[in-house]
N, CA, C and O atoms as a Tinker XYZ file with bonds, in Angstrom:
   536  protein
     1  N     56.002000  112.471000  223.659000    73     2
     2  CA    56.375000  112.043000  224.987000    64     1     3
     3  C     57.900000  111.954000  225.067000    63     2     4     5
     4  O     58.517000  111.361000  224.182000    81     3
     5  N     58.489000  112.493000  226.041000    73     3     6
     6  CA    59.843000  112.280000  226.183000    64     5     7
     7  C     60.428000  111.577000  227.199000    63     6     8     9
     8  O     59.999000  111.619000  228.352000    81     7
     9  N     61.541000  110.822000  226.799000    73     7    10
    10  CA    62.045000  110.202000  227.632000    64     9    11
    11  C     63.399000  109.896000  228.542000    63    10    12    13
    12  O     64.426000  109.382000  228.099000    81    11
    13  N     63.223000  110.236000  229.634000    73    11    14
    14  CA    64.321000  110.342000  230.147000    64    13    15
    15  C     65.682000  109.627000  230.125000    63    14    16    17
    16  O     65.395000  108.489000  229.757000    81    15
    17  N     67.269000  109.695000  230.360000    73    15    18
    18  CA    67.899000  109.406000  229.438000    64    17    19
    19  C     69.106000  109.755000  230.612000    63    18    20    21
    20  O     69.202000  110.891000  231.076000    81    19
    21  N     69.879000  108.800000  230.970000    73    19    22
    22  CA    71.125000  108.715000  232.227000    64    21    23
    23  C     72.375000  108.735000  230.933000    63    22    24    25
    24  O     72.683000  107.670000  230.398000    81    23
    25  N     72.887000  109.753000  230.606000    73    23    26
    26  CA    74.187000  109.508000  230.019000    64    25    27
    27  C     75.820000  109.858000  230.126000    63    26    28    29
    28  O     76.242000  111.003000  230.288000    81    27
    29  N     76.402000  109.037000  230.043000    73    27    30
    30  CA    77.769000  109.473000  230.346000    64    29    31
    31  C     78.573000  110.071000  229.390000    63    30    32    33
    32  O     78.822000  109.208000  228.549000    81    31
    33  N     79.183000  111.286000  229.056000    73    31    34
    34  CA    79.666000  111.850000  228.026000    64    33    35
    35  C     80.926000  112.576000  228.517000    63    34    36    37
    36  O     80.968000  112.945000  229.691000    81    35
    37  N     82.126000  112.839000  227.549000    73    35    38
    38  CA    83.520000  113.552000  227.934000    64    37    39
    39  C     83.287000  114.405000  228.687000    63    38    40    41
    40  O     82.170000  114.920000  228.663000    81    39
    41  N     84.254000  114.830000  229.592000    73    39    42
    42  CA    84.151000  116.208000  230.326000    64    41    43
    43  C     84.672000  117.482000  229.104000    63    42    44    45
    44  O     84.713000  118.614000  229.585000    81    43
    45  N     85.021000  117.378000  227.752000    73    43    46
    46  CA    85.236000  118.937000  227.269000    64    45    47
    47  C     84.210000  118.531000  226.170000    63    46    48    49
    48  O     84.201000  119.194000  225.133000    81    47
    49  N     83.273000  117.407000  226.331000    73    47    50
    50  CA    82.313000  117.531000  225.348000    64    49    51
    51  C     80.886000  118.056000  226.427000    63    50    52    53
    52  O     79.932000  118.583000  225.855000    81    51
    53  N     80.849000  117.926000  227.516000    73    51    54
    54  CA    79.719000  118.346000  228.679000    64    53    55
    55  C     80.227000  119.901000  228.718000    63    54    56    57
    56  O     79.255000  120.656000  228.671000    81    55
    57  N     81.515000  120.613000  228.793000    73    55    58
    58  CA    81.762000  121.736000  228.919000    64    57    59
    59  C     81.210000  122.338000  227.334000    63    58    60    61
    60  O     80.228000  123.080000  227.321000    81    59
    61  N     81.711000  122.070000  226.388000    73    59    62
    62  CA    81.327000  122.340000  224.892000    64    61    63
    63  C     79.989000  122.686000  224.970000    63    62    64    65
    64  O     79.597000  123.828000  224.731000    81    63
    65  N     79.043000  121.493000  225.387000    73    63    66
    66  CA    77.519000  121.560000  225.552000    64    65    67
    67  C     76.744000  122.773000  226.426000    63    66    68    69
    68  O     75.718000  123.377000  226.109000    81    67
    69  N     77.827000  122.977000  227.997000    73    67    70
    70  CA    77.387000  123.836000  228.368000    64    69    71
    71  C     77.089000  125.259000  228.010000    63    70    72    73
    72  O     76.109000  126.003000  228.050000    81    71
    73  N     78.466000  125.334000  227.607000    73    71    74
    74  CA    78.972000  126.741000  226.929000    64    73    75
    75  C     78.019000  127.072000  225.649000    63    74    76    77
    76  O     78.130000  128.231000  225.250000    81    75
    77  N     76.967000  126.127000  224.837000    73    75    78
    78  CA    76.327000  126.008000  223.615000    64    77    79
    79  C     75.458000  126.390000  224.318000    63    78    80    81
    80  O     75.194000  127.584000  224.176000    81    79
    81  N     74.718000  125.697000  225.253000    73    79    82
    82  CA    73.105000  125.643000  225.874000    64    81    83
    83  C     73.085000  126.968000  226.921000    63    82    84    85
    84  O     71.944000  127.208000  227.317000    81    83
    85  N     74.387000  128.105000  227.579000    73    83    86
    86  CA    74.531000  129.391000  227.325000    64    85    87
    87  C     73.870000  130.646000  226.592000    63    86    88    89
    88  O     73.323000  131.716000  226.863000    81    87
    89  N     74.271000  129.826000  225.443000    73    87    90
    90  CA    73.518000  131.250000  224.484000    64    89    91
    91  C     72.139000  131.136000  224.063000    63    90    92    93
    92  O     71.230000  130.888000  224.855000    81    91
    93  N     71.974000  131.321000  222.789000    73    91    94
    94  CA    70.416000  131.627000  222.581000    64    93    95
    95  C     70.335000  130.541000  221.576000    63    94    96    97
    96  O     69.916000  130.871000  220.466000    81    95
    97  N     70.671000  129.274000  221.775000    73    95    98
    98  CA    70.523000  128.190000  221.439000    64    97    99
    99  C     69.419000  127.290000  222.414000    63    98   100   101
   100  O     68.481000  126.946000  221.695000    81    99
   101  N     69.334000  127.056000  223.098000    73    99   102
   102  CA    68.201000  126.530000  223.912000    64   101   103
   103  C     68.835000  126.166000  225.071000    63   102   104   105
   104  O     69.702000  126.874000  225.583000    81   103
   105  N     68.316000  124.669000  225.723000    73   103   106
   106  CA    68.581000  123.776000  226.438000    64   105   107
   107  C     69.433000  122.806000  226.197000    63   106   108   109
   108  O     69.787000  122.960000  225.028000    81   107
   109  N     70.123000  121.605000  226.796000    73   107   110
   110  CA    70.955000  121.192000  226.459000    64   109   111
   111  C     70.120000  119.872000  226.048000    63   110   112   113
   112  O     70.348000  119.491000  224.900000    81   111
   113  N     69.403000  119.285000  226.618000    73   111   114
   114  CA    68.523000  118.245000  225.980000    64   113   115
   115  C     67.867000  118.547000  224.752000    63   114   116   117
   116  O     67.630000  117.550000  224.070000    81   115
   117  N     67.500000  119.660000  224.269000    73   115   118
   118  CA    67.151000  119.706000  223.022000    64   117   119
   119  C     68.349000  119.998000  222.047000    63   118   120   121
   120  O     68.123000  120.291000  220.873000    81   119
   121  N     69.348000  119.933000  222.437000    73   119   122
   122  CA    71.023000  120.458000  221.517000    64   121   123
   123  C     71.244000  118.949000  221.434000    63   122   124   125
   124  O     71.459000  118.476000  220.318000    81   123
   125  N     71.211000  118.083000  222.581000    73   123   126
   126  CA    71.348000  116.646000  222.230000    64   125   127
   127  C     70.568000  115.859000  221.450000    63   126   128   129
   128  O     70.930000  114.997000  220.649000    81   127
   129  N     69.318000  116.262000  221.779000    73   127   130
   130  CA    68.334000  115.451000  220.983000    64   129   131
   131  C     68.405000  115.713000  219.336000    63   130   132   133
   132  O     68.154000  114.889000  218.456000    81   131
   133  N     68.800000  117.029000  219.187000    73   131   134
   134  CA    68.698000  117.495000  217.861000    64   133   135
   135  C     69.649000  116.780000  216.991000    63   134   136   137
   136  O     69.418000  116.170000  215.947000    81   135
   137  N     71.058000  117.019000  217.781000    73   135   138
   138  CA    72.244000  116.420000  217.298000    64   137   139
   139  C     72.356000  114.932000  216.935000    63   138   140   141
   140  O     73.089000  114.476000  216.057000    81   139
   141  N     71.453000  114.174000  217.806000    73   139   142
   142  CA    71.310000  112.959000  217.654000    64   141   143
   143  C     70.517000  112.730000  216.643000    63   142   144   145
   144  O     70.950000  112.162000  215.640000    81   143
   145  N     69.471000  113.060000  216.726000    73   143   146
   146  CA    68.329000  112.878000  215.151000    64   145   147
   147  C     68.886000  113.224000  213.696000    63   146   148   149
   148  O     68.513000  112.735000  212.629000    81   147
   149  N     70.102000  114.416000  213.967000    73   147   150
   150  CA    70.735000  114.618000  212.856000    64   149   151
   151  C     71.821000  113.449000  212.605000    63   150   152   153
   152  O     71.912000  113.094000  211.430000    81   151
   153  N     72.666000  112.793000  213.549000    73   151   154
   154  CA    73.161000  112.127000  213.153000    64   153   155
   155  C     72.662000  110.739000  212.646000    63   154   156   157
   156  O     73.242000  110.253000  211.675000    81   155
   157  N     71.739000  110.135000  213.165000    73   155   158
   158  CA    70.946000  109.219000  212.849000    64   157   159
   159  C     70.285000  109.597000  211.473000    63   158   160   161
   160  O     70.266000  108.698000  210.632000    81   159
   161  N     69.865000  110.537000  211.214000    73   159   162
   162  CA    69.412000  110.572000  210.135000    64   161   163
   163  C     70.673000  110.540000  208.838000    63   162   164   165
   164  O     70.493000  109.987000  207.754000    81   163
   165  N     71.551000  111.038000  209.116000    73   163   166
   166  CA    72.446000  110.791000  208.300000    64   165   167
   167  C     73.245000  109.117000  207.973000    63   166   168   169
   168  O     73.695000  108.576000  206.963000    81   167
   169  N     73.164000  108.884000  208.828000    73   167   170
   170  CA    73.123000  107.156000  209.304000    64   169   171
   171  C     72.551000  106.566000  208.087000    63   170   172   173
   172  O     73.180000  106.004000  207.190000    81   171
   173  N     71.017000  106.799000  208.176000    73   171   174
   174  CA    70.378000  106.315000  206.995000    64   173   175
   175  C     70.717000  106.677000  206.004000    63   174   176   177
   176  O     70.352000  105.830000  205.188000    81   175
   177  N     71.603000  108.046000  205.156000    73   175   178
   178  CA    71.848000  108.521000  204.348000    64   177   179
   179  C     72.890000  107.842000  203.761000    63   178   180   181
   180  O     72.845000  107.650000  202.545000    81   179
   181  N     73.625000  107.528000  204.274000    73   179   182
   182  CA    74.861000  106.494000  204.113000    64   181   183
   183  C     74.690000  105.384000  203.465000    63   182   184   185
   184  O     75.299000  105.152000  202.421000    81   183
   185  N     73.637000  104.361000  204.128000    73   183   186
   186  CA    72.955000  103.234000  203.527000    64   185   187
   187  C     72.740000  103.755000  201.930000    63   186   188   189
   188  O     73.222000  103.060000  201.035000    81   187
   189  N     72.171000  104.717000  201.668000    73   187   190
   190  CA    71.973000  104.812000  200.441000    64   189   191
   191  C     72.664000  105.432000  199.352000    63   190   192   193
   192  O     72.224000  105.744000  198.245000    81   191
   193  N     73.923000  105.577000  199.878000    73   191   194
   194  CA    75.111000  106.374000  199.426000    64   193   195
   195  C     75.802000  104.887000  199.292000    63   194   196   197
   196  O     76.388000  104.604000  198.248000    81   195
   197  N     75.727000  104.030000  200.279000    73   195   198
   198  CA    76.415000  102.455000  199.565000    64   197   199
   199  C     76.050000  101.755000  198.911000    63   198   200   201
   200  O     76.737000  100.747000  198.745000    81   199
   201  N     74.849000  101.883000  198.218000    73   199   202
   202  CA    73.601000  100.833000  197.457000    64   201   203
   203  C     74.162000  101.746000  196.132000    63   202   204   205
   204  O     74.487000  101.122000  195.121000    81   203
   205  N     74.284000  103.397000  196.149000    73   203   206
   206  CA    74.543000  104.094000  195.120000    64   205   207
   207  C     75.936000  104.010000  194.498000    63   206   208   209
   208  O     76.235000  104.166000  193.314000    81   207
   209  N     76.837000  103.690000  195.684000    73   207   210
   210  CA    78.367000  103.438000  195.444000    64   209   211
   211  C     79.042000  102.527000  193.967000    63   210   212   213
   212  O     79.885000  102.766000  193.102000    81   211
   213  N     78.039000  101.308000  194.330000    73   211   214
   214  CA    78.382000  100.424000  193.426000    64   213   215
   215  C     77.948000  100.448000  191.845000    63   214   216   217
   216  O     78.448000   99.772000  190.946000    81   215
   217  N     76.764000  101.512000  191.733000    73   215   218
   218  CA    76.618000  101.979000  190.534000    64   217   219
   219  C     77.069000  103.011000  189.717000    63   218   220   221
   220  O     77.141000  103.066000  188.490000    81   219
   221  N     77.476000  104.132000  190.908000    73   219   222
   222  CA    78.321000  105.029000  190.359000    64   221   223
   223  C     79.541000  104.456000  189.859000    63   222   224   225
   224  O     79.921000  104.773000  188.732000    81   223
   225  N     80.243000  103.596000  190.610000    73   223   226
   226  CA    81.455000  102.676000  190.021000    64   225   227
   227  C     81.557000  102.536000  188.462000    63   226   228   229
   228  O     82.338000  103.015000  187.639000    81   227
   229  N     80.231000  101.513000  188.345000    73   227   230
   230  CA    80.140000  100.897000  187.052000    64   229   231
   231  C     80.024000  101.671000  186.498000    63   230   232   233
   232  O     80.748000  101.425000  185.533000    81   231
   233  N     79.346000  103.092000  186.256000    73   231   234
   234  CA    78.910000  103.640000  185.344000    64   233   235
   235  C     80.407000  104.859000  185.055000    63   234   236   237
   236  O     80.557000  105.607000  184.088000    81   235
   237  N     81.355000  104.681000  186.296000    73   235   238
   238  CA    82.805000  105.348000  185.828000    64   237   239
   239  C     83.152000  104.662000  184.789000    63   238   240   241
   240  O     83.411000  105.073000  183.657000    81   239
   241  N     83.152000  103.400000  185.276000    73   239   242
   242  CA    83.927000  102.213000  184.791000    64   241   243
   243  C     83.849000  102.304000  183.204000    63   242   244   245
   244  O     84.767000  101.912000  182.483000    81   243
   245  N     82.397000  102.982000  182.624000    73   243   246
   246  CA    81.868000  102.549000  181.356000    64   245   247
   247  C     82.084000  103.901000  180.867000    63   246   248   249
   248  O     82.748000  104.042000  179.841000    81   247
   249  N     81.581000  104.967000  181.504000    73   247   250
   250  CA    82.412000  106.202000  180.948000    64   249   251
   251  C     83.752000  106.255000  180.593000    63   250   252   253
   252  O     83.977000  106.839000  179.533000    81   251
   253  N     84.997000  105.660000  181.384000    73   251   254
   254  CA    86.367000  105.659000  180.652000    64   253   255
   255  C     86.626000  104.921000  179.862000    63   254   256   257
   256  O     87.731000  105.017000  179.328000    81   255
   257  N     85.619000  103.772000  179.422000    73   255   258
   258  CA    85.873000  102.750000  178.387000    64   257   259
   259  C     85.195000  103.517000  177.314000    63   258   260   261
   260  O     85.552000  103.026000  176.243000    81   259
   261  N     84.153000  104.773000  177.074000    73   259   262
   262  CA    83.715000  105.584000  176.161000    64   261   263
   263  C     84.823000  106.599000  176.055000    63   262   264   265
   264  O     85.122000  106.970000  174.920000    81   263
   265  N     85.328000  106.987000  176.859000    73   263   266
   266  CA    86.334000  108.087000  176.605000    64   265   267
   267  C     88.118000  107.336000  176.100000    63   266   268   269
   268  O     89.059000  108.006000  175.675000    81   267
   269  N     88.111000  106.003000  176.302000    73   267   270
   270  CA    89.377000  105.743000  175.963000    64   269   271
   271  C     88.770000  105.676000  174.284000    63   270   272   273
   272  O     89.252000  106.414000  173.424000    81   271
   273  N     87.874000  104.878000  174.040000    73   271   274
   274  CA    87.065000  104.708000  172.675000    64   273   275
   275  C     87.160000  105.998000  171.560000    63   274   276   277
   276  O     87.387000  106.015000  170.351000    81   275
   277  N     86.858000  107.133000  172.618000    73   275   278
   278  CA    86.638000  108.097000  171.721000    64   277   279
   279  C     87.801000  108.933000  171.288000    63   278   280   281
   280  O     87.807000  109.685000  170.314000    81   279
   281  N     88.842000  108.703000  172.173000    73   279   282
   282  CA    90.294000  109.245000  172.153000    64   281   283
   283  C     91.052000  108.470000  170.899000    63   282   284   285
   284  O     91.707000  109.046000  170.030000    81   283
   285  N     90.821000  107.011000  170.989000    73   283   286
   286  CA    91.412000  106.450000  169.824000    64   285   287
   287  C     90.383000  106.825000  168.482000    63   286   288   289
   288  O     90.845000  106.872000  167.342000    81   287
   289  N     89.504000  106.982000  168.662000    73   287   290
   290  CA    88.920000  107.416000  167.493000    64   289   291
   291  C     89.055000  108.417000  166.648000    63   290   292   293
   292  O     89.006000  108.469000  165.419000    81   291
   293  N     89.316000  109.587000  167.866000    73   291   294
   294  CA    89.750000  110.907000  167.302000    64   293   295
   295  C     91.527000  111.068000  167.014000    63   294   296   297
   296  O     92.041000  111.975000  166.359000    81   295
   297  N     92.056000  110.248000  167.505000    73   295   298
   298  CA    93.016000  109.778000  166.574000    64   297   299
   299  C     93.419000  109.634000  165.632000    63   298   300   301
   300  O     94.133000  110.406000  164.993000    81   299
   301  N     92.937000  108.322000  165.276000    73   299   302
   302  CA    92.741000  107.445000  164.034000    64   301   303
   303  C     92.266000  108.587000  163.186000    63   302   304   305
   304  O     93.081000  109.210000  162.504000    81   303
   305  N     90.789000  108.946000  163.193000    73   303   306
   306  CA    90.203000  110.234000  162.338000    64   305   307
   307  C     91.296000  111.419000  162.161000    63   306   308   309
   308  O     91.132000  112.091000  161.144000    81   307
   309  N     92.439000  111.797000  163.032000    73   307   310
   310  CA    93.374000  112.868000  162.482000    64   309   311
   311  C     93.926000  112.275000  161.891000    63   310   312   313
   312  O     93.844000  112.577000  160.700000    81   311
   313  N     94.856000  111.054000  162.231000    73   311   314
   314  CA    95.940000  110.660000  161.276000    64   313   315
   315  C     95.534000  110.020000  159.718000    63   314   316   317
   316  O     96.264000  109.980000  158.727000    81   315
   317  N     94.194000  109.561000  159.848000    73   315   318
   318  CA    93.647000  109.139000  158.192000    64   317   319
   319  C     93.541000  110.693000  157.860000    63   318   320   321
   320  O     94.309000  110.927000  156.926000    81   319
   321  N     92.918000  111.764000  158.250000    73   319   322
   322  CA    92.712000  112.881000  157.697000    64   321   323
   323  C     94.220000  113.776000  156.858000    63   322   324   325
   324  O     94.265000  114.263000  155.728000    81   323
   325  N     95.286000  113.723000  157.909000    73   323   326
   326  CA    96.455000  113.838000  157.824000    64   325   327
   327  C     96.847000  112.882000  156.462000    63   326   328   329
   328  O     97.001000  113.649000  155.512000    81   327
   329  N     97.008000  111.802000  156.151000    73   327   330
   330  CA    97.559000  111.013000  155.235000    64   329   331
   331  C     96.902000  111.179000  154.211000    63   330   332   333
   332  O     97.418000  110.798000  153.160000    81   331
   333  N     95.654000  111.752000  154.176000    73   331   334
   334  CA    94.573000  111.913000  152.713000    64   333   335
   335  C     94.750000  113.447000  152.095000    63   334   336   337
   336  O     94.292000  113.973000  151.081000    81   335
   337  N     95.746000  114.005000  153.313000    73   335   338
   338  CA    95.730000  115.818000  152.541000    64   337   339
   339  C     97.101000  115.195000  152.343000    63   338   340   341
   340  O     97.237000  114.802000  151.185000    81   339
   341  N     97.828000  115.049000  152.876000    73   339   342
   342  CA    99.530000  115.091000  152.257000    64   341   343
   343  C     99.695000  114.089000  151.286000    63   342   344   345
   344  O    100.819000  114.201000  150.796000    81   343
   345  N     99.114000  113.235000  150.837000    73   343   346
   346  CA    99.236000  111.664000  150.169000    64   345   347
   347  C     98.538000  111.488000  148.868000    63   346   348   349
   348  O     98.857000  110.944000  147.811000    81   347
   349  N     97.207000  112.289000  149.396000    73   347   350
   350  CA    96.469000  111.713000  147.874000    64   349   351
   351  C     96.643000  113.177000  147.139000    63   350   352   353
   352  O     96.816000  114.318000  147.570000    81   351
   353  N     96.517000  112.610000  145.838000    73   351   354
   354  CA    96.720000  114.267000  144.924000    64   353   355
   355  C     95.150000  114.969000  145.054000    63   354   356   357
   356  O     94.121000  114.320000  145.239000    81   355
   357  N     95.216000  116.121000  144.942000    73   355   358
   358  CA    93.931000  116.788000  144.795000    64   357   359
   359  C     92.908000  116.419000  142.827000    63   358   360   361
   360  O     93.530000  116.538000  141.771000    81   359
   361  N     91.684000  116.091000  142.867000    73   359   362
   362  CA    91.077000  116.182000  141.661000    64   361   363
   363  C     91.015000  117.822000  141.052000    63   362   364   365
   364  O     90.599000  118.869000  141.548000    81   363
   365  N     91.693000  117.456000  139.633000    73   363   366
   366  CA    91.028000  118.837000  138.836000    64   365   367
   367  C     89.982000  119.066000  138.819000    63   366   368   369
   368  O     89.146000  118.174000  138.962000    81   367
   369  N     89.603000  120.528000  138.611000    73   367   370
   370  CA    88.137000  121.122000  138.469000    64   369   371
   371  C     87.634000  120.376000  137.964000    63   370   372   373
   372  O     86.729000  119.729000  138.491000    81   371
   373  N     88.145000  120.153000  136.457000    73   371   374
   374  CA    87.270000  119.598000  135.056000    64   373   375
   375  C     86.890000  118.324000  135.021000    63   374   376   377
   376  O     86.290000  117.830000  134.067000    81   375
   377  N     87.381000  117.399000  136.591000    73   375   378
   378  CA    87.467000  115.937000  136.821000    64   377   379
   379  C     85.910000  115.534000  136.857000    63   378   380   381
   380  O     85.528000  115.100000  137.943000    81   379
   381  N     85.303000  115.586000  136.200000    73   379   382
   382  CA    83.751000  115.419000  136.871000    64   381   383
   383  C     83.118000  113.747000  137.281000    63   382   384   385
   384  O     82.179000  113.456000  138.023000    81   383
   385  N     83.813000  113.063000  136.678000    73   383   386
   386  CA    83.901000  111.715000  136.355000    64   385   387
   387  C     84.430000  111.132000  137.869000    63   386   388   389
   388  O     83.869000  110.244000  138.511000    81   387
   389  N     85.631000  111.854000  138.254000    73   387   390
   390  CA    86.489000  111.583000  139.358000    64   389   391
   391  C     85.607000  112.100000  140.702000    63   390   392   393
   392  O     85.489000  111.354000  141.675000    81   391
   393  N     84.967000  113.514000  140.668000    73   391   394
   394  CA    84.056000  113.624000  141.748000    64   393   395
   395  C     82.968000  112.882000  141.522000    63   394   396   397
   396  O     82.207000  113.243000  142.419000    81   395
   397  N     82.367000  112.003000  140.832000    73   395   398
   398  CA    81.323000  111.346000  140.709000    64   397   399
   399  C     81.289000  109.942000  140.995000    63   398   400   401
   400  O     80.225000  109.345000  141.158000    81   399
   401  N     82.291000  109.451000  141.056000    73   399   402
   402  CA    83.135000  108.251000  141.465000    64   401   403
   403  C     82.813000  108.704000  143.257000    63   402   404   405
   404  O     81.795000  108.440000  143.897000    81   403
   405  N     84.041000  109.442000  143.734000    73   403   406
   406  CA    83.927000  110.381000  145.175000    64   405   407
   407  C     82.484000  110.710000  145.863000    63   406   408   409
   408  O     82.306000  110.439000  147.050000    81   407
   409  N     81.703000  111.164000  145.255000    73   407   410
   410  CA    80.765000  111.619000  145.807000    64   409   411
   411  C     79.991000  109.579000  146.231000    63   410   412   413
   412  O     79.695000  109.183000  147.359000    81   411
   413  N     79.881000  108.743000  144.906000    73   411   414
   414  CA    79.455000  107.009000  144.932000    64   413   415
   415  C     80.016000  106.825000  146.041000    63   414   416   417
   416  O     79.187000  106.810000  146.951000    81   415
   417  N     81.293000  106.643000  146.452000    73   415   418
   418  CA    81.933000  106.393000  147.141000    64   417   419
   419  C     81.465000  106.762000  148.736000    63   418   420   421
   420  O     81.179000  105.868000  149.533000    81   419
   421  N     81.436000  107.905000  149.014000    73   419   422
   422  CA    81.093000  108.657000  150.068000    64   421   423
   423  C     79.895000  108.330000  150.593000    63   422   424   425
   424  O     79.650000  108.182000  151.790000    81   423
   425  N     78.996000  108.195000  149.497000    73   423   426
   426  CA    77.469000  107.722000  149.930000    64   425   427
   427  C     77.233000  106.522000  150.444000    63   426   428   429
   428  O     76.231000  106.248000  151.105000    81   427
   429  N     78.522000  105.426000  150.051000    73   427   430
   430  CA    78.500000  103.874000  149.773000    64   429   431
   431  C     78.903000  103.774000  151.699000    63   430   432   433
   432  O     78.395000  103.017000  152.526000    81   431
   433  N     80.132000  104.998000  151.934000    73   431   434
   434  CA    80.719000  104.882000  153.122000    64   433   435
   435  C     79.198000  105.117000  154.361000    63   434   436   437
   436  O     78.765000  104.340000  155.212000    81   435
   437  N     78.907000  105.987000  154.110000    73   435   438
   438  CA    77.583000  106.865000  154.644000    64   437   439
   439  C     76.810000  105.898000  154.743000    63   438   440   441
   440  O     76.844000  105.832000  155.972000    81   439
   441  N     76.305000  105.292000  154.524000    73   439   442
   442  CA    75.321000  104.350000  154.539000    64   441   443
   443  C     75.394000  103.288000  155.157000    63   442   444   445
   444  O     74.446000  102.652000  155.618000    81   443
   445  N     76.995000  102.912000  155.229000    73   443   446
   446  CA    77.300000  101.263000  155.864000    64   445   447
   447  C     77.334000  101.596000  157.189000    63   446   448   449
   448  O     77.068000  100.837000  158.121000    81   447
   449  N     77.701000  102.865000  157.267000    73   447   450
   450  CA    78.143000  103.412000  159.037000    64   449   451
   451  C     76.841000  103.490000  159.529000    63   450   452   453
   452  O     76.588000  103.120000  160.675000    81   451
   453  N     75.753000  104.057000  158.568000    73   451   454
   454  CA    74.229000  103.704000  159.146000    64   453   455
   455  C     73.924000  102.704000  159.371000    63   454   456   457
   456  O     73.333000  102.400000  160.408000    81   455
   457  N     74.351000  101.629000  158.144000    73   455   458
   458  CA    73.992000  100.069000  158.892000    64   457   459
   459  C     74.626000   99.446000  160.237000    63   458   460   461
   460  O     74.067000   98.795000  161.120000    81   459
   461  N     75.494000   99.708000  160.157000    73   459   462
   462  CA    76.666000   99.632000  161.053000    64   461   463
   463  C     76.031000   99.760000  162.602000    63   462   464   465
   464  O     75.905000   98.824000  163.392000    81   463
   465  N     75.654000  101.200000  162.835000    73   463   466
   466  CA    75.208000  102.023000  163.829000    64   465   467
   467  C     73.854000  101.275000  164.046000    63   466   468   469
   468  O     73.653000  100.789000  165.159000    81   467
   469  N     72.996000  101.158000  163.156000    73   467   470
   470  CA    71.742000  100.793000  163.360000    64   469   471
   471  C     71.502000   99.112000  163.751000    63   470   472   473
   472  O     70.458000   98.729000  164.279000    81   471
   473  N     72.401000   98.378000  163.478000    73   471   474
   474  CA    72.670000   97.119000  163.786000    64   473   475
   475  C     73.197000   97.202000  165.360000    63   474   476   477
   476  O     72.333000   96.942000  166.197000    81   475
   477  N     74.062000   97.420000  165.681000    73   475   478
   478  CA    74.606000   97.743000  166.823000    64   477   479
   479  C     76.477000   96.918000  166.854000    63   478   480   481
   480  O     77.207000   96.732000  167.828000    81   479
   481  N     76.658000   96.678000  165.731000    73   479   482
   482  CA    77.753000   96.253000  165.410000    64   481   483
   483  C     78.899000   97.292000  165.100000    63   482   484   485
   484  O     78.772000   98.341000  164.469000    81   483
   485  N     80.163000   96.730000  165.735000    73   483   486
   486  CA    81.129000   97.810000  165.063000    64   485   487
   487  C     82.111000   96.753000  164.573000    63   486   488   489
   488  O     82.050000   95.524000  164.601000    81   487
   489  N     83.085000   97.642000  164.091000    73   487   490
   490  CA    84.023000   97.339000  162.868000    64   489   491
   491  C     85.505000   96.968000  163.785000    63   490   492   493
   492  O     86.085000   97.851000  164.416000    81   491
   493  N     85.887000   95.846000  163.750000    73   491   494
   494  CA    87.203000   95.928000  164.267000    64   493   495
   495  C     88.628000   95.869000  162.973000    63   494   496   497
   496  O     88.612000   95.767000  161.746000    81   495
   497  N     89.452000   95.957000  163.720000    73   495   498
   498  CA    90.786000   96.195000  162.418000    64   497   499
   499  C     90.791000   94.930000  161.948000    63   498   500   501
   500  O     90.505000   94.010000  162.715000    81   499
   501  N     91.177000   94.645000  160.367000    73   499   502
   502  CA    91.548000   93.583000  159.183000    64   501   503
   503  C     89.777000   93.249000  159.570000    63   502   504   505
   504  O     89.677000   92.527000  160.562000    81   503
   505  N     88.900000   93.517000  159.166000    73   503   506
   506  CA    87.642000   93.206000  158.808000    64   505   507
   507  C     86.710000   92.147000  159.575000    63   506   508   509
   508  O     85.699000   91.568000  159.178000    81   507
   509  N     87.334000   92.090000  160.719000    73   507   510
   510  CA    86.605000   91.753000  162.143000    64   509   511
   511  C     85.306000   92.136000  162.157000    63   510   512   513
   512  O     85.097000   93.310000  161.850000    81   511
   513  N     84.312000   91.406000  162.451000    73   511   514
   514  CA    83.194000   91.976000  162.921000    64   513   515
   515  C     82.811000   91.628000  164.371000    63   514   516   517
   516  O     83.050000   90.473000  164.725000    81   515
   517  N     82.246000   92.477000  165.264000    73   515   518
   518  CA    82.084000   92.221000  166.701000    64   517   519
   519  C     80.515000   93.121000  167.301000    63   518   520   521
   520  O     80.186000   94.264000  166.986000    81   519
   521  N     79.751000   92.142000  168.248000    73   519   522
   522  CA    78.765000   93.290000  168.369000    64   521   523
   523  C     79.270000   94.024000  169.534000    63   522   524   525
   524  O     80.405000   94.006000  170.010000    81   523
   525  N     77.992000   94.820000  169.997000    73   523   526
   526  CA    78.781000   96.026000  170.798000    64   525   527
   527  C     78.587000   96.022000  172.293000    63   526   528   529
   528  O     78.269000   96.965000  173.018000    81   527
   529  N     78.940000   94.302000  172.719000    73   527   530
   530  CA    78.980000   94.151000  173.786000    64   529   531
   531  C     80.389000   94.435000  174.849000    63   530   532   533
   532  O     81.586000   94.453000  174.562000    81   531
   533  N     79.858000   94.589000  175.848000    73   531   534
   534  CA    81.569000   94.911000  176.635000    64   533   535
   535  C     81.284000   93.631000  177.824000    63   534   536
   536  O     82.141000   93.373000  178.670000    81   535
């Protein structure tokens, strides 16, 4: 059922309309009606683009606190990498004692980072411990 509808609108937005409802677009009540349902419907779209707003936020918010995280990490990981090739001497072949020590070592590291990880705790500098709340 449709309903009739007294409206007052610009004179180069009634010319615009005319010049539309012209071609092989239709009538001008159905160019309005259409236009209106589209905008209204977008109306509602909005609402849920502001309910979404505030989560997309947070979840920036927590992405650059992962990416500042991971920047200092990959850091830190060059410059220890850097100081362990120029600094420490290399083991002789025949060292077997010395890679066996290295290899203890490595496994000892390997493992805590599993506990570490699997706890949900990380490591802060001078032997801080903190969980992995923000």
């Amino acid at each position: 059922m449709k309903v009739r509808q007294n409206l007052y609108i610009e004179r180069d937005i009634s010319k615009a309309l005319d010049a539309l409802a012209a071609g092989a677009h239709g009538n001008k009540s159905r160019l309005v009606n259409d236009a209106l349902a589209d905008w209204l419907e977008r109306r509602g779209s909005r609402k849920l683009d502001d309910q979404l707003k505030v989560r997309l936020d947070r979840m920036t918010r927590e992405l650059g606190l992962v990416r500042r995280d991971l920047e200092v990490l990959i850091e830190s990981l060059s410059h220890f990498i850097l100081h362990q090739l120029t600094v420490t001497a290399p083991l002789a072949d025949a060292d077997a004692a010395g890679r066996a020590v290295g290899r203890d070592r490595f496994d000892a590291f390997i493992a805590e980072v599993g506990r570490a990880i699997a706890s949900g705790r990380k490591r802060l500098p001078y032997g801080e411990e903190s969980s992995n709340d923000r």
